[in-house]
Phi, psi and omega in degrees: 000312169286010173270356177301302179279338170301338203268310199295337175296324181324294192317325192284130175284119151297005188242012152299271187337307200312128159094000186279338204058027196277327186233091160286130190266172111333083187277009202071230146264102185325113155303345157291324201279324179315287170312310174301333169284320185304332210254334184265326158288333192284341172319308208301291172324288229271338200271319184281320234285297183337283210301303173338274182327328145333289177297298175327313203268339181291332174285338206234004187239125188329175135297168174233118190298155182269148181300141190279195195251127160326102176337308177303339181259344177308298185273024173258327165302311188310318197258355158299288195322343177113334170265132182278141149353150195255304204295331187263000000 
């Protein structure tokens, strides 16, 4: 019985099936979805890497001081404001 059913698979063509859509090949991973994870992790990645770096330098980095104000621009507020100069 079983030299039987080998010889009736022999009859069937396997190239009947073709184009029918009964037998789907394997094509892989669609290469957009590919680019698209690689370009949204590296997104992922460059933006906490930032937001770290971030966090980090406002706890471990000094303030940052203000420049002082120019003798010149003192007496020029001084002389918006309505007080004359010490000097005149």
């Amino acid at each position: 019985m079983g030299a039987i059913a080998s010889d009736d698979s022999a009859d069937v063509d396997p190239s009947a099936f073709m184009g029918q859509g009964s037998i789907e090949q394997s094509t892989g991973i669609n290469p957009g979805l590919v680019v698209l994870i690689v370009v949204l992790g590296a997104l992922l990645i460059f933006g906490l890497g930032n937001y770290f770096l971030y966090q980090y330098a406002q706890k471990n980095l000094p303030v940052k001081r203000k420049k002082p104000v120019s003798k010149k621009k003192l007496k020029k507020e001084k002389l918006k404001g309505g007080v004359r100069p010490a000097g005149d």
